[in-house]
N, C-alpha and C positions, 0 to 999 in steps of 0.2 A: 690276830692282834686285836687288842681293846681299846679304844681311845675313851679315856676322861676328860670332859671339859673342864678345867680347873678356873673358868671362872676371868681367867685374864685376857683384857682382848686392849690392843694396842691399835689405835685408828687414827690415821688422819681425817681431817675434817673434810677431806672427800668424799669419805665413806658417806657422809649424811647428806650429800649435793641434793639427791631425790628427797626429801623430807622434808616436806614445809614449816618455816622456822616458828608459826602457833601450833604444829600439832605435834599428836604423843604416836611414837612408834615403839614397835619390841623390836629387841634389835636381832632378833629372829628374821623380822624382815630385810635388815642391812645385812645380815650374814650372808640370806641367801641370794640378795643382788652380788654382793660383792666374788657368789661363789661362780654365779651366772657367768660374771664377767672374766672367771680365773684371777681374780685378788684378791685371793681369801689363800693363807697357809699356817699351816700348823708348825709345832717344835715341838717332836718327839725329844723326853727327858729320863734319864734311867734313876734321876733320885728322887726320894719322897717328896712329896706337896704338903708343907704344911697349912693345914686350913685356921685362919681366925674366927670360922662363923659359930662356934660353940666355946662354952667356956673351956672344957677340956681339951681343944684344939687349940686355945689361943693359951692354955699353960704348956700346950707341947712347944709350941713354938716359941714361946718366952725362955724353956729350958735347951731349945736346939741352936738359939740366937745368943745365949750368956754361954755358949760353949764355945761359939764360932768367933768370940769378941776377941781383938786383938790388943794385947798390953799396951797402954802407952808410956 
């Protein structure tokens, strides 16, 4: 199996307990506490990720979102 990180990460403000509230961290380093600790998990997904970081990613997603719009 392959995991991609798609970028989305969901935290409570626990996560950053250890991080002093003037300095800059990567959150490379909360990942890897939090994986220390076993509270860190994933969510394997079988459908595509649309990505916004590129213009050609942010028209796919423009046209996969006008598809999924529901009538009012």
């Amino acid at each position: 199996m392959k995991h991609i990180d798609y970028g989305l990460g969901v935290l409570d403000a626990r996560a950053f307990a250890g991080v002093p509230s003037d300095a800059s961290t990567d959150l490379t380093s909360v990942y890897q506490s939090l994986l220390r600790l076993d509270e860190l998990a994933g969510y394997e997904v079988s459908e595509r990720f649309y990505e916004i970081g590129s213009l050609t990613g942010l028209e796919e997603t423009r046209h996969f979102v006008a598809g999924k719009q529901v009538a009012r």
